[in-house]
mmCIF file of the N, C-alpha and C atoms, coordinates in Angstrom:
data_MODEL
# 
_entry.id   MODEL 
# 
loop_
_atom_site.group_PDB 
_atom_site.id 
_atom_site.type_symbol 
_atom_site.label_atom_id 
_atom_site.label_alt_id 
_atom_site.label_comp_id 
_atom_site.label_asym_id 
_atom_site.label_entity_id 
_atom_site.label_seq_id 
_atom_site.pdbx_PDB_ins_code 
_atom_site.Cartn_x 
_atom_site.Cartn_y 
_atom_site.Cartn_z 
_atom_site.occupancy 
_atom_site.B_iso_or_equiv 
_atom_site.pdbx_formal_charge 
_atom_site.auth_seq_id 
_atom_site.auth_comp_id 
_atom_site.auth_asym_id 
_atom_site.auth_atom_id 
_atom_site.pdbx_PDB_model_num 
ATOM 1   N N  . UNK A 1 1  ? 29.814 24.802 -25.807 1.00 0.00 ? 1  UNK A N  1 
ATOM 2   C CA . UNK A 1 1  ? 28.633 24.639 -24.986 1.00 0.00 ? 1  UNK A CA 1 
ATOM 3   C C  . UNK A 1 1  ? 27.919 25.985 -24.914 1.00 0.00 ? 1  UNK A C  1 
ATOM 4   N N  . UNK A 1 2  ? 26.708 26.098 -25.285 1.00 0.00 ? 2  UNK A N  1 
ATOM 5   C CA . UNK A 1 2  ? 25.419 27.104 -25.487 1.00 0.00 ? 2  UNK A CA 1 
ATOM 6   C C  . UNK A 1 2  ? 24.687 26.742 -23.742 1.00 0.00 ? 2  UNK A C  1 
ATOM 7   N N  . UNK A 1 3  ? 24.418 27.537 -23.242 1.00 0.00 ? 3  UNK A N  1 
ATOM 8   C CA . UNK A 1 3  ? 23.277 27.678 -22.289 1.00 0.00 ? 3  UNK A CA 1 
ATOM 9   C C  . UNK A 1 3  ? 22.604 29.088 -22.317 1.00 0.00 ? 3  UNK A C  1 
ATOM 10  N N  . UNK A 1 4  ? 21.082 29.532 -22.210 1.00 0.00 ? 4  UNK A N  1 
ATOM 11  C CA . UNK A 1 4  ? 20.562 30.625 -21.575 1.00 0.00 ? 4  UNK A CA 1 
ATOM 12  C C  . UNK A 1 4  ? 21.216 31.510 -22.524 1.00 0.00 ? 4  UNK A C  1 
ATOM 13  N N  . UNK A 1 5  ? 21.669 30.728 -24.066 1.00 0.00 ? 5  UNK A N  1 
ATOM 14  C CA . UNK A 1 5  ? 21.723 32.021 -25.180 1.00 0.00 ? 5  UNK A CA 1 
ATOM 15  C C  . UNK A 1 5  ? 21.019 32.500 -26.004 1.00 0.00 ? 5  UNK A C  1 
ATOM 16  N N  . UNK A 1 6  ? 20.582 33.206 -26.383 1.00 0.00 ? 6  UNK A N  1 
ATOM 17  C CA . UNK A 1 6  ? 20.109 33.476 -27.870 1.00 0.00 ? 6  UNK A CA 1 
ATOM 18  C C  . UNK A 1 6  ? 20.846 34.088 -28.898 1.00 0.00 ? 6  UNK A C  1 
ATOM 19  N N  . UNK A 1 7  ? 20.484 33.356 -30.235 1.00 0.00 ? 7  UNK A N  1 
ATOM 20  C CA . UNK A 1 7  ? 21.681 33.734 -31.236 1.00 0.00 ? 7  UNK A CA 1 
ATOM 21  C C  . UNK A 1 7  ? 20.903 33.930 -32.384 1.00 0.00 ? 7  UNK A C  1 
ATOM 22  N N  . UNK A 1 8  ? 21.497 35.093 -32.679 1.00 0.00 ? 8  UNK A N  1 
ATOM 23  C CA . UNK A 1 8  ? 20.140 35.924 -33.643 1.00 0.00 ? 8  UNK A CA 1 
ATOM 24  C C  . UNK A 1 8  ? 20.628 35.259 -35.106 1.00 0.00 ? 8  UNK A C  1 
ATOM 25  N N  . UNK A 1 9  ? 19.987 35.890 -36.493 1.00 0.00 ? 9  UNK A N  1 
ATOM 26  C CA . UNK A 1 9  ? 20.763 35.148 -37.338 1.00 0.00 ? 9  UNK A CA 1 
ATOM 27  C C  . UNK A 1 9  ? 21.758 35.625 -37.998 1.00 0.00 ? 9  UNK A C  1 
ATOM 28  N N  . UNK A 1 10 ? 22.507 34.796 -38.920 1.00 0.00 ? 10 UNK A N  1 
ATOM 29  C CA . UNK A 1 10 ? 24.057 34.979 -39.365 1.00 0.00 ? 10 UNK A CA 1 
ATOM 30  C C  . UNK A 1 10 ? 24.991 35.211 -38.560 1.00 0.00 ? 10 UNK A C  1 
ATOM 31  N N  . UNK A 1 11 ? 25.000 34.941 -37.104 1.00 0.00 ? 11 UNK A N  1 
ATOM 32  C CA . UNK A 1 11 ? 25.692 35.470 -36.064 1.00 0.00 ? 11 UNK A CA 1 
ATOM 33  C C  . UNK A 1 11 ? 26.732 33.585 -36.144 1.00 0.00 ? 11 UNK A C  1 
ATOM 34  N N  . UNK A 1 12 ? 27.883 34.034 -35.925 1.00 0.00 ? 12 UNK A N  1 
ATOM 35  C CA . UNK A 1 12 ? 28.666 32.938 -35.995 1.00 0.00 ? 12 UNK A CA 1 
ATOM 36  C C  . UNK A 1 12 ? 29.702 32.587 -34.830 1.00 0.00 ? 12 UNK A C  1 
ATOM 37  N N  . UNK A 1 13 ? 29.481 31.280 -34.902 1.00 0.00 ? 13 UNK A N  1 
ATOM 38  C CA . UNK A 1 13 ? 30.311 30.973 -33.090 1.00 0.00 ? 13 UNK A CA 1 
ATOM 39  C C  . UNK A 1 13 ? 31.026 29.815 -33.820 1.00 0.00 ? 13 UNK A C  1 
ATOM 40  N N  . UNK A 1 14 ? 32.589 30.519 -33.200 1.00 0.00 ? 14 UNK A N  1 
ATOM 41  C CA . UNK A 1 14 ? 33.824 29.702 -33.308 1.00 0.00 ? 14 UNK A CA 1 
ATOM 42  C C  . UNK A 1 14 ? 33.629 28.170 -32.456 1.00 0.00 ? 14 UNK A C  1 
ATOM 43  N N  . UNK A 1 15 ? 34.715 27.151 -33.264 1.00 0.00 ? 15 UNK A N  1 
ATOM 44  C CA . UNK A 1 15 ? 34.945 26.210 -32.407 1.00 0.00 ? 15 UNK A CA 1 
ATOM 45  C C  . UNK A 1 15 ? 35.258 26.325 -31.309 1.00 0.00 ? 15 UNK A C  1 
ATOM 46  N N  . UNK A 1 16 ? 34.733 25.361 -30.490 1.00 0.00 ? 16 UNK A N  1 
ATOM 47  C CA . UNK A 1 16 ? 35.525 25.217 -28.734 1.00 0.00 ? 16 UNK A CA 1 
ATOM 48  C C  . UNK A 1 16 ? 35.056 26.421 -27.717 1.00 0.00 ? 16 UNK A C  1 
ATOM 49  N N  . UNK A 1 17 ? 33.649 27.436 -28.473 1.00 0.00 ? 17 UNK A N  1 
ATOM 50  C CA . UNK A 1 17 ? 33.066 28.302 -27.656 1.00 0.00 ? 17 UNK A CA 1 
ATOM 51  C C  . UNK A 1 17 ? 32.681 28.188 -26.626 1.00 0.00 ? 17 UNK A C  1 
ATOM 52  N N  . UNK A 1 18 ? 32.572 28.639 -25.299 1.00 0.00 ? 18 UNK A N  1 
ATOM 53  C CA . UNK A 1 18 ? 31.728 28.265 -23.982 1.00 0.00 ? 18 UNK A CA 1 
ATOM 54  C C  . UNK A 1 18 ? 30.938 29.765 -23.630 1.00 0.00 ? 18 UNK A C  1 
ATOM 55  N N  . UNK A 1 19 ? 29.773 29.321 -24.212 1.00 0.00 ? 19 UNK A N  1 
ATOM 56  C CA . UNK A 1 19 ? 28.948 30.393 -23.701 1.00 0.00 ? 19 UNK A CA 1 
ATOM 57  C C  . UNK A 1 19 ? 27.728 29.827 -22.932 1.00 0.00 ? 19 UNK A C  1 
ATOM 58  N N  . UNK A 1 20 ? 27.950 29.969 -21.211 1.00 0.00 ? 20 UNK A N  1 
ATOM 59  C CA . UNK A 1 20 ? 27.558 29.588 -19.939 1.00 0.00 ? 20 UNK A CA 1 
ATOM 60  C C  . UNK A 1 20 ? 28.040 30.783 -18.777 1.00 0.00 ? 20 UNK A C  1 
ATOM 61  N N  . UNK A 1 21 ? 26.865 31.326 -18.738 1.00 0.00 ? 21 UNK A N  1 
ATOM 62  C CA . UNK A 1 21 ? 26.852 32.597 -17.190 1.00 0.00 ? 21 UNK A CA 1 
ATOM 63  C C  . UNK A 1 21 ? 26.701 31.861 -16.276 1.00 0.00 ? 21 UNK A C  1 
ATOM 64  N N  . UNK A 1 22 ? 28.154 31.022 -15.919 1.00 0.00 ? 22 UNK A N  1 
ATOM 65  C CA . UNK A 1 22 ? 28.144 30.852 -14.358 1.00 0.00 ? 22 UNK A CA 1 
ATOM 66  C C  . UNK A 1 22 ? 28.142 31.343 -13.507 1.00 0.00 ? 22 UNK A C  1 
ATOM 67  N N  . UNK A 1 23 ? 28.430 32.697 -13.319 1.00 0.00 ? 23 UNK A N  1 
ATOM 68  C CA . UNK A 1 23 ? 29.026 33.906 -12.576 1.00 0.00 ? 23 UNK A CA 1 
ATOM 69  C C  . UNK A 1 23 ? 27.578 34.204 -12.239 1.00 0.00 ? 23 UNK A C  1 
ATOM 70  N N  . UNK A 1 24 ? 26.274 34.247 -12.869 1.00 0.00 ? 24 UNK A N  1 
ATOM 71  C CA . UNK A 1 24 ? 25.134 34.976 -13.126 1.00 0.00 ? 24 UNK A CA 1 
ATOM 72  C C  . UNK A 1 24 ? 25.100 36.551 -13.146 1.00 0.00 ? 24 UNK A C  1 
ATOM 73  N N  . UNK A 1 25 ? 26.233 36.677 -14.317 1.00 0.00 ? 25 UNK A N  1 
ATOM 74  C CA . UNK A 1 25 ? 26.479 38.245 -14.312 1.00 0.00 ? 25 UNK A CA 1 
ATOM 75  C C  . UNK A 1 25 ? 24.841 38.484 -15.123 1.00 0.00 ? 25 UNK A C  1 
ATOM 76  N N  . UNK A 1 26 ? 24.576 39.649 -14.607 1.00 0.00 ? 26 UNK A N  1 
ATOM 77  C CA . UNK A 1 26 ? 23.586 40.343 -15.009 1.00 0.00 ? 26 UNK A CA 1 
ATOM 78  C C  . UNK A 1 26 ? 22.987 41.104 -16.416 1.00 0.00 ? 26 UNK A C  1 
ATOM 79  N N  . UNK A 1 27 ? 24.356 41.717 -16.364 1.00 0.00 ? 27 UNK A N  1 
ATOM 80  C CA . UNK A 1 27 ? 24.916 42.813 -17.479 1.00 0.00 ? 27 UNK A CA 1 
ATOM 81  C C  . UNK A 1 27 ? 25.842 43.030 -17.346 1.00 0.00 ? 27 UNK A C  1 
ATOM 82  N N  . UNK A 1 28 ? 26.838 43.123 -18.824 1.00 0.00 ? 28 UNK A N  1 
ATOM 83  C CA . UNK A 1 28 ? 28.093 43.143 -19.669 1.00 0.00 ? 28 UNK A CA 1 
ATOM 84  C C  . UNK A 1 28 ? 27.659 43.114 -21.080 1.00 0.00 ? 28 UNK A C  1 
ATOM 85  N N  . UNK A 1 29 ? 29.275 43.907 -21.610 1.00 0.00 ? 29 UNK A N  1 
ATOM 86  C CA . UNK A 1 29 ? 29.315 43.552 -23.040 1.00 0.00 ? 29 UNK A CA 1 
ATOM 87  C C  . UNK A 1 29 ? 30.187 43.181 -23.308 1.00 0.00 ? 29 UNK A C  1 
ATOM 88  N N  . UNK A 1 30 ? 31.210 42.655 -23.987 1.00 0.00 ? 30 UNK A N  1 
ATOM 89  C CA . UNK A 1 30 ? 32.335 41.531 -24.968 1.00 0.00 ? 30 UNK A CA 1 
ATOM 90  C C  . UNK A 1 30 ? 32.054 42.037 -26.576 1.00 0.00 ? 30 UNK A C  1 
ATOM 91  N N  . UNK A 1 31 ? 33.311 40.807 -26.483 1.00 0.00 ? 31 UNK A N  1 
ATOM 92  C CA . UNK A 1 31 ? 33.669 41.132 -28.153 1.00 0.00 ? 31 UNK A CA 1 
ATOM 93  C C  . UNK A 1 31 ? 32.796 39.816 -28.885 1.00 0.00 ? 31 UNK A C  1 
ATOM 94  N N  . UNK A 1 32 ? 31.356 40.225 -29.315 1.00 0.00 ? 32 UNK A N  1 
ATOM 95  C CA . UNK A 1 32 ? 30.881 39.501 -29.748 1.00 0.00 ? 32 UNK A CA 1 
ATOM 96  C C  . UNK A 1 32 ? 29.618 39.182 -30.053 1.00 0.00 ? 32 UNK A C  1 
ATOM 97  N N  . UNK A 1 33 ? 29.118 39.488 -28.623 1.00 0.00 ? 33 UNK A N  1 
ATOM 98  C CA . UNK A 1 33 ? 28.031 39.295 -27.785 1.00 0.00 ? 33 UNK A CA 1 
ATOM 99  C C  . UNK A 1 33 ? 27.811 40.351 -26.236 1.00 0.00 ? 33 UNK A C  1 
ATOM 100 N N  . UNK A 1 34 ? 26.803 40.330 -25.826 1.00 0.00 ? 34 UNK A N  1 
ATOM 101 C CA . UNK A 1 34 ? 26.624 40.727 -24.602 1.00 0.00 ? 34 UNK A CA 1 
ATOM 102 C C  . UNK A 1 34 ? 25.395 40.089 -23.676 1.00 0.00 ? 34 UNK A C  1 
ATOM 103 N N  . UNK A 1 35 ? 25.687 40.573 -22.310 1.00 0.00 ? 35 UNK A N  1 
ATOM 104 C CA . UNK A 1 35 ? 24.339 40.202 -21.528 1.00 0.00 ? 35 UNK A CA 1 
ATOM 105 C C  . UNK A 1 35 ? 23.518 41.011 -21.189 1.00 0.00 ? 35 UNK A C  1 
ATOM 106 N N  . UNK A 1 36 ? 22.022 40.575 -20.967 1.00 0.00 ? 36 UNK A N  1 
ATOM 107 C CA . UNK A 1 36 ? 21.295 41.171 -20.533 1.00 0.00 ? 36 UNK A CA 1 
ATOM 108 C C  . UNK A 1 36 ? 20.430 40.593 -20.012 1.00 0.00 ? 36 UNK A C  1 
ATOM 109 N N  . UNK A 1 37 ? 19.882 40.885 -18.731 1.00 0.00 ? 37 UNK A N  1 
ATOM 110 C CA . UNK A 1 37 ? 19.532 40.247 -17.280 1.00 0.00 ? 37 UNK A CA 1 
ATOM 111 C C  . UNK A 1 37 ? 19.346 38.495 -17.320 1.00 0.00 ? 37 UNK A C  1 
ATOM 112 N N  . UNK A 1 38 ? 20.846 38.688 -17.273 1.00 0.00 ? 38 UNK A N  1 
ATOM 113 C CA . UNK A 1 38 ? 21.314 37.218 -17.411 1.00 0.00 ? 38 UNK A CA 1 
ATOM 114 C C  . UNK A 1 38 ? 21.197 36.421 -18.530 1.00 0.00 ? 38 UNK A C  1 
ATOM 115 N N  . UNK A 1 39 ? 20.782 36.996 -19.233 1.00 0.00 ? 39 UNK A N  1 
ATOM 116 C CA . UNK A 1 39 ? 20.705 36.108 -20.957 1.00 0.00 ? 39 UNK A CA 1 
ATOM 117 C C  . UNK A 1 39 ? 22.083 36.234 -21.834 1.00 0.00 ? 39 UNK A C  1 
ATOM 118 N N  . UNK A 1 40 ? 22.663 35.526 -22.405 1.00 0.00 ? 40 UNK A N  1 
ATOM 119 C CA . UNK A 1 40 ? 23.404 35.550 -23.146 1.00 0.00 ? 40 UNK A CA 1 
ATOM 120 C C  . UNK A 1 40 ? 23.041 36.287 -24.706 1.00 0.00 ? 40 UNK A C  1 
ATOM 121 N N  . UNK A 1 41 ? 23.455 37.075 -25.277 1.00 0.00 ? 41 UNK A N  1 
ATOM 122 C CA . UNK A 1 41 ? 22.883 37.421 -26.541 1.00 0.00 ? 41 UNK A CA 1 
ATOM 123 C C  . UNK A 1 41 ? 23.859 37.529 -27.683 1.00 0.00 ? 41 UNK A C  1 
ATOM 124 N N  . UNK A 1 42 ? 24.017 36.833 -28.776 1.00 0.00 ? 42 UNK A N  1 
ATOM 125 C CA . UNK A 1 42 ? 24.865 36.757 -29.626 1.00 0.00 ? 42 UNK A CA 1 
ATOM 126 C C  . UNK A 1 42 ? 23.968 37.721 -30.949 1.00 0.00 ? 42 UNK A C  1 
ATOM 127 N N  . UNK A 1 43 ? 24.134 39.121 -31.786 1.00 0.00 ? 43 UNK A N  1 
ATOM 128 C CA . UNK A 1 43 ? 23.305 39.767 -32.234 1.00 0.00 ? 43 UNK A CA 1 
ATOM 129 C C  . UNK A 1 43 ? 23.498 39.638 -33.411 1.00 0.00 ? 43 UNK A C  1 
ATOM 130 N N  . UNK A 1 44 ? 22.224 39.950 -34.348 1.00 0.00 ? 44 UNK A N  1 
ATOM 131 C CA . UNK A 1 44 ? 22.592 39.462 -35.644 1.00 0.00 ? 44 UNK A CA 1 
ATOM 132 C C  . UNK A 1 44 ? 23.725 39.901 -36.646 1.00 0.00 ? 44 UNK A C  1 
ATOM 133 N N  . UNK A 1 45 ? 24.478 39.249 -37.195 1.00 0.00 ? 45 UNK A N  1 
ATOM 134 C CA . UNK A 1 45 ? 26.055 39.114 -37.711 1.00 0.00 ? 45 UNK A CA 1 
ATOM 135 C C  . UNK A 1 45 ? 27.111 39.071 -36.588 1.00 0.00 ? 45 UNK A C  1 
ATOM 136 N N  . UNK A 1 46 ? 27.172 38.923 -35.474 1.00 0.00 ? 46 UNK A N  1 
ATOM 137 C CA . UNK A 1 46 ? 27.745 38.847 -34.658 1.00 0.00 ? 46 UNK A CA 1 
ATOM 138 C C  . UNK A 1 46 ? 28.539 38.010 -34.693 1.00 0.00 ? 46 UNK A C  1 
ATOM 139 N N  . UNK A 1 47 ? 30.151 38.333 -34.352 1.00 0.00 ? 47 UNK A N  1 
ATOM 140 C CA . UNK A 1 47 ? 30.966 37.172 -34.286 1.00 0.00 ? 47 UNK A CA 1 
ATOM 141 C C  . UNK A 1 47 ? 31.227 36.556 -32.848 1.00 0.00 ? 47 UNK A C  1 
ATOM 142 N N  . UNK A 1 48 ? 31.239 35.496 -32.734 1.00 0.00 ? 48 UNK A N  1 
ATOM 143 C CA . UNK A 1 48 ? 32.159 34.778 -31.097 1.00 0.00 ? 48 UNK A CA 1 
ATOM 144 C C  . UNK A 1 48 ? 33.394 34.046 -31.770 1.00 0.00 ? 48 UNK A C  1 
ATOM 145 N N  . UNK A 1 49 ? 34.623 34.950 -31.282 1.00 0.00 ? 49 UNK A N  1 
ATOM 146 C CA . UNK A 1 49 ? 35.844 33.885 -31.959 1.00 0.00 ? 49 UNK A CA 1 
ATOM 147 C C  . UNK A 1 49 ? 35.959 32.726 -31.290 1.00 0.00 ? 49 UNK A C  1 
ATOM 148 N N  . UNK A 1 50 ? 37.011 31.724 -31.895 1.00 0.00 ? 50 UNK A N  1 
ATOM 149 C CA . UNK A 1 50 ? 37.398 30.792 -31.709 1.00 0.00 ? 50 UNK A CA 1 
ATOM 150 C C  . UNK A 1 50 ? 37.728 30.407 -30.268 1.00 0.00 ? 50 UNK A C  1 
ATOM 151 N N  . UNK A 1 51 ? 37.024 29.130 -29.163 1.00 0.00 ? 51 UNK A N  1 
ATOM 152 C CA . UNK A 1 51 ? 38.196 29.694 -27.994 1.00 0.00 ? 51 UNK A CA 1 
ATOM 153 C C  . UNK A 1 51 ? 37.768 30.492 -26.987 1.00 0.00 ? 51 UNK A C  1 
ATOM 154 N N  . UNK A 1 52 ? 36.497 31.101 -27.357 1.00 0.00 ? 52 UNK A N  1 
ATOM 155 C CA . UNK A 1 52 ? 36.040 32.331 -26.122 1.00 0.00 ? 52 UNK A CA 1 
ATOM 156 C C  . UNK A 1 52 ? 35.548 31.563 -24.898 1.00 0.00 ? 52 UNK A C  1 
ATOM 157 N N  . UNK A 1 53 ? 35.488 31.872 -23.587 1.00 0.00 ? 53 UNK A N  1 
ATOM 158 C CA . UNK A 1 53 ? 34.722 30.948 -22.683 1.00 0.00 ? 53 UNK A CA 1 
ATOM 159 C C  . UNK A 1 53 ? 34.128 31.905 -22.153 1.00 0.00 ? 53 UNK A C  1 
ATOM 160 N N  . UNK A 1 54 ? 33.152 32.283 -21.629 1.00 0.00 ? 54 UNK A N  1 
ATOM 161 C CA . UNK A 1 54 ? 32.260 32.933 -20.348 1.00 0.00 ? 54 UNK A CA 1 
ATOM 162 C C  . UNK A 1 54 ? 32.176 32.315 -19.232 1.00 0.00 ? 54 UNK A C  1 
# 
């Protein structure tokens, strides 16, 4: 499940991903992706492994 992401291109998201800022964290970064004022951002070639949830 994708919400409030953007996913630049060649950027690749594993099965069974949950990328959803329930928390409405603001800003962070991860292995993958990061946020910024509340947006989800997956950057170009970016991986999200298998399995990740937010």
């Amino acid at each position: 499940m994708l919400d409030r992401v953007i996913i630049d291109k060649n950027a690749r998201i594993g099965d069974g991903v949950r990328l959803v800022n329930d928390k409405q964290v603001e800003e962070a970064d991860a292995d993958g992706y990061y946020i910024r004022n509340g947006t989800i951002i997956v950057p170009k070639g970016g991986v999200v492994k298998e399995g990740t949830v937010m």
